[in-house]
N, C-alpha and C positions, 0 to 999 in steps of 0.2 A: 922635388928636392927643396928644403929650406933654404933664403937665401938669406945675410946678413942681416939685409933691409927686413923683410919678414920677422924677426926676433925683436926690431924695433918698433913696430906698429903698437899702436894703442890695442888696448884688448877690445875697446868697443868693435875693431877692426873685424874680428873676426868671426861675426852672424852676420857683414856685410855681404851682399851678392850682386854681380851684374844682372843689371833690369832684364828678364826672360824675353822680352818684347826686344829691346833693343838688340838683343844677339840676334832672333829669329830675322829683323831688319835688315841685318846684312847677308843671311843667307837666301833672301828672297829678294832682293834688287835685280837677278838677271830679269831681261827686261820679257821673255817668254813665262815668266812669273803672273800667274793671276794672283793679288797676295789681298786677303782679305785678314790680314796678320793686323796692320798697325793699327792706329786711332788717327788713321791720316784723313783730313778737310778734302774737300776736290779742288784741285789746284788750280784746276780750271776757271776758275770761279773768284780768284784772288782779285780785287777789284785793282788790277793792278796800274792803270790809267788814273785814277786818285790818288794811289801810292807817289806817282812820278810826280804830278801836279802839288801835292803837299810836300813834300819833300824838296822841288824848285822854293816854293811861297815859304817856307823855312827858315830853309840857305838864304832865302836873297832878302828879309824881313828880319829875322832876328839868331843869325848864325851867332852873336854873340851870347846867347844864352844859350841856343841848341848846343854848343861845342864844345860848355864849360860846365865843371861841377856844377850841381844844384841838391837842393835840400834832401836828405835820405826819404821823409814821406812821400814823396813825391811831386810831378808837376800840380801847382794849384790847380789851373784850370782844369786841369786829366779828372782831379779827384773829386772835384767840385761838379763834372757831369758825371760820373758814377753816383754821385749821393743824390744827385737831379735822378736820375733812370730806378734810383731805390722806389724815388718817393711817389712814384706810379703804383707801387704796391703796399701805398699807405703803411710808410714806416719811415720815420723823420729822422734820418741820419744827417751829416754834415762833413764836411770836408777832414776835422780834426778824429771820423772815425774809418778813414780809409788811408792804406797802406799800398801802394804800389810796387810790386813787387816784379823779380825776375823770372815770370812763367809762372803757374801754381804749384809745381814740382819745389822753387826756395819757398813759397808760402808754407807747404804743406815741414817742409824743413826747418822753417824758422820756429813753428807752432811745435813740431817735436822737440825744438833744444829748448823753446820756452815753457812746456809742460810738463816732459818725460821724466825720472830719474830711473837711475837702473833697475829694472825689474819692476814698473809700474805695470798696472795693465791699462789696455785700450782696447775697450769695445769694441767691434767691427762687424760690420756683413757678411754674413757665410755665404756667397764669396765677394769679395771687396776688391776695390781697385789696389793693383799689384805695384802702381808707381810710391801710394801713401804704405804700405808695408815697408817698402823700401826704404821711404824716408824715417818712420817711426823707430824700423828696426836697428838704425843707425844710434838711435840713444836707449839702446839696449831694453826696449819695450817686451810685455807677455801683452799675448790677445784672449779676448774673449771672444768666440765667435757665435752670432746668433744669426738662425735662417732665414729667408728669403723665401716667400714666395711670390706667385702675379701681383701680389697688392702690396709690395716690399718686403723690408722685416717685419717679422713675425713679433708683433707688440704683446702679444701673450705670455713670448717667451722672457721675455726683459726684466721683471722683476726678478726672477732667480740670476740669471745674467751680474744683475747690476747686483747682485750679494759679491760678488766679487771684489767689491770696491774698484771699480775703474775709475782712471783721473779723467777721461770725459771719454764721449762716442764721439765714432767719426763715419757720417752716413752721407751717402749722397742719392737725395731723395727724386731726383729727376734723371729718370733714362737711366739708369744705373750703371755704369761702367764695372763690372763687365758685362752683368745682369741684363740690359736693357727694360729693368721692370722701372716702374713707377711707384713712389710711396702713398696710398689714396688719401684723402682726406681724414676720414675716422683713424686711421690709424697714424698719421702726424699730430692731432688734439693729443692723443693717447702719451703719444713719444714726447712731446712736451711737458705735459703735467707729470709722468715720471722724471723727467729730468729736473724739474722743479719740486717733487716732493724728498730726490734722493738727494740733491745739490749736485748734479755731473753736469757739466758743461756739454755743449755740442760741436764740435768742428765739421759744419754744413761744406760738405762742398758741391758746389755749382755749375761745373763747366757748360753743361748740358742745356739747362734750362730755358732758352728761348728759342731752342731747336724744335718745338712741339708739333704736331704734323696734323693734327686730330686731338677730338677731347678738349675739356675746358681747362684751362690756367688752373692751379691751384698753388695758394699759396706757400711763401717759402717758409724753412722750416724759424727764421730770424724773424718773421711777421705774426707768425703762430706765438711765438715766445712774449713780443711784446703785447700781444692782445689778452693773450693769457696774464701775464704779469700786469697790464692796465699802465705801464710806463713809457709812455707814448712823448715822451717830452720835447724837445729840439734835440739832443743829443742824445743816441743809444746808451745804455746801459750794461744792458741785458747778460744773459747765458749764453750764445748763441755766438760762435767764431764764422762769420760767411766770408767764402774762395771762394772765387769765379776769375775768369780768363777771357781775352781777348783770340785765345787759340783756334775756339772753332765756329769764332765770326767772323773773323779778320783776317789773321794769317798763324799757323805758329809758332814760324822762327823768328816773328817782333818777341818773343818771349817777356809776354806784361800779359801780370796777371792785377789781382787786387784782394787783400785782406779786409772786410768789414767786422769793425769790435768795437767794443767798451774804450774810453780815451784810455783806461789805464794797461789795456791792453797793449793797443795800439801802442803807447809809448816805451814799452818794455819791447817787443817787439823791432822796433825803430833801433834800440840800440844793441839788437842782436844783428841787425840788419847792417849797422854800420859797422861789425867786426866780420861779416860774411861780403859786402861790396861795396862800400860805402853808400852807394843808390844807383836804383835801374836806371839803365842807359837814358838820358835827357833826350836825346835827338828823337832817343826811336818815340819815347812818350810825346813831344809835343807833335810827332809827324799823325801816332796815333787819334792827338785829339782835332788835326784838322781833317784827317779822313775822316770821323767817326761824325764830325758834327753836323749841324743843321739838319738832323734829321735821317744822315746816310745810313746811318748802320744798322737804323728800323728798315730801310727799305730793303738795305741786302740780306739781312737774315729773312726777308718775305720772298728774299729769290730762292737762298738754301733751302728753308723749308719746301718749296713746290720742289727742288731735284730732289734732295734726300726723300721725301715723302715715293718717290717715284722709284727710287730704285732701293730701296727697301721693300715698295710691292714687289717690285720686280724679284728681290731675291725670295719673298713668303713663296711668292708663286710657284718659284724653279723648284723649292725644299717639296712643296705638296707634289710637285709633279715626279721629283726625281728621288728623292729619299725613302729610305727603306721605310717600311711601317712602326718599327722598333724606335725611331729616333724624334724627339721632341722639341719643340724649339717656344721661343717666347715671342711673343708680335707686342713689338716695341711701339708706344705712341710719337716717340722724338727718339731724338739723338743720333747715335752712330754705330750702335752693336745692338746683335742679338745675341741670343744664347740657346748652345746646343747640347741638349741630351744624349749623348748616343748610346748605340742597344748597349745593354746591358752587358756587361764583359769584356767588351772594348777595349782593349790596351791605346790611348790614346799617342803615345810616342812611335806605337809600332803605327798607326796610324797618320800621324804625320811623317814619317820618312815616307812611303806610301804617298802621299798626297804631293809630298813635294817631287815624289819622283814622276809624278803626274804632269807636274806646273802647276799645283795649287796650293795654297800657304794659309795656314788659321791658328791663331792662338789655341795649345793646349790648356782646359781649365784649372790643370792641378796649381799651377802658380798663383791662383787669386784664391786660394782656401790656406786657411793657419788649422788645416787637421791634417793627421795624415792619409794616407788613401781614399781621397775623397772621389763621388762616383766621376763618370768618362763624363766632360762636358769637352763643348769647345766653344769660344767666341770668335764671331765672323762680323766683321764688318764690312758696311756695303755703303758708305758714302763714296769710297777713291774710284770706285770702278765704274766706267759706262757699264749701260743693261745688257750690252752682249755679253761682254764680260765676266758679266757676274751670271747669267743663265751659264754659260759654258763651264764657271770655276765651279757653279752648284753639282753641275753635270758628273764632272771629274772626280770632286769632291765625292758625290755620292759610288761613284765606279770604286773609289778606297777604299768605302767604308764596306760595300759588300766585299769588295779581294781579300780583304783584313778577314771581315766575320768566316769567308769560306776557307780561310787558311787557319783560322783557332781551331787549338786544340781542345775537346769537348773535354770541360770534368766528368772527374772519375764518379761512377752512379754511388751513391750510398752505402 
């Protein structure tokens, strides 16, 4: 039933939806939940003995800054070692091209209100991460969506793509949430020189990227831009909007994330930033830069790497051992998901009530595609769960999917 309030909302209001993931959240906390649902870190693993000790040396040093306003870009010293961390991957940014932000959910939001107009389109991954949808679809965006395979988007398909006139892409070329693929090299050269022969911008996002398990580094897509362009100067320029996050290094409820761009970007940006919060929380940023420095936060992402790398074999294994032969999945080099094909017919929904009535919980794929009926996937993540765990949820998982297929109803023959 309509209520008052409803007749007053904005129209953008109304292609708004709660995040698929965050509902699924609260149906899977009972604690006999195996939920390989969220994009959750292993908690266990929160260096949270650094946390206490930075957070004393703070308070007891300089609570007079921690506790008061400060500047919307951000803490200097914060932004001034993210542009240090860039320039490891020979690309000469500066403090004046980073924007510190509240999680990469407001980045990914501040970049929608400062691109979008009604009805623009926006490129995207077939299928793309469900949180930048969300945020996109907020200022009334149309997608274009182009496929994905093992080696990312499909750069073949791009030039008719971009006859669309899109106001930029928005790809994230490492671990690919929800994909778990990787963009490989030839085909990142590719996606830069079309975006430099069409003039579209890029919105790289990065959460992933130092999560790598196996396989060489490959550069980012904002590295690729300036080598191709040869504008290599002290301060970026470029095409290239890069988001990355402290989420799934660190912690994710410090919610600090980071914007690198163009000064002119950045300072457009900065005062969309100070009509949405004034600026990310200070405390939490400078607590950030003294857990992060002298070298800690190289050494704990070499701890996450050895677990994730471990219990991601762990769940490849369980899928080979337990999964029907009809279902196909992706072996991820990093990150935090894989991606699952299932047999063919699959009603995915009838399939997760099923699963949960199991104790086992997985993203349905339909919500990270902009087509409609797109085929059964599902993404599973396997960073939050020890290896018993996730063998037993594979276990379960797999008991659905056959109840599910023995309970369809067969089409009707020809």
């Amino acid at each position: 039933m309509e209520t008052l309030w409803e007749s007053r909302f904005a129209l953008r209001t109304q292609r708004m939806t709660s995040s698929l993931i965050r509902e699924l959240l609260k149906l899977t906390q009972r604690p006999e939940i195996i939920s390989f649902a969220g994009g959750l870190p292993a908690a266990e693993y929160f260096p949270v003995d650094r946390f206490q000790e930075a957070c004393q040396r703070v308070l007891a040093t300089q609570a007079h800054l921690a506790l008061q306003y400060s500047p919307t870009e951000g803490y200097q010293p914060l932004r001034e070692m993210i542009a240090e961390h860039l320039s490891h991957y020979n690309i000469c940014v500066g403090a004046e091209n980073v924007l510190i932000t509240s999680g990469s959910q407001q980045a990914l939001s501040l970049i929608g209100a400062l691109l979008i107009n009604p009805g623009d389109h926006v490129l995207v991954e077939q299928p793309t991460y469900l949180g930048a949808l969300q945020a996109f679809s907020a200022y009334q965006a149309e997608y274009v969506g182009v496929p994905t395979d093992s080696q990312g988007i499909c750069v073949d398909q791009l030039p008719a793509a971009l006859r669309h006139g899109p106001k930029f892409m928005y790809i994230l070329p490492n671990f690919q949430n929800p994909a778990g693929v990787t963009i490989s090299a030839e085909r990142r050269a590719r996606l830069i020189a079309l975006a430099h022969q069409q003039g579209v911008p890029i919105v790289e996002d990065d959460p992933y990227g130092q999560l790598r398990f196996e396989g060489e580094h490959l550069k980012p897509l904002v590295v690729e831009d300036v080598e191709q362009s040869g504008n290599n100067g002290t301060c970026y320029t470029g095409n290239v909007i890069y988001v990355s996050t402290f989420s799934k290094t660190l912690a994710p409820g410090l919610r600090t994330a980071w914007i690198v761009a163009a000064p002119p970007v950045i300072n457009k940006l900065v005062q969309l930033k100070q009509g949405a919060d004034l600026h990310s929380s200070t405390f939490t940023q400078m607590v950030i830069y003294e857990v992060a420095k002298d070298g800690f936060i190289n050494e704990h992402v070499r701890k996450l790497r050895q677990v994730y790398r471990q219990r991601r074999d762990t769940m490849l294994a369980a899928l080979d051992r337990y999964m029907p032969s009809e279902a196909r999945w992706t072996q991820p080099e990093g990150g935090l998901f894989l991606w699952m094909h299932l047999p063919p017919g699959t009603s995915v929904w009838t399939l997760f009530e099923e699963a949960v009535r199991r104790d086992v919980a997985f993203v349905p794929g339909d919500a990270f595609f902009t087509v409609p009926n797109p085929p059964p996937t599902a993404r599973l993540n396997f960073s939050c769960m020890p290896e018993d765990a996730i063998v037993e949820g594979i276990r379960r998982l797999s008991d659905a999917i056959k109840d599910v297929q023995a309970k369809a109803v067969p089409a009707p023959a020809p």
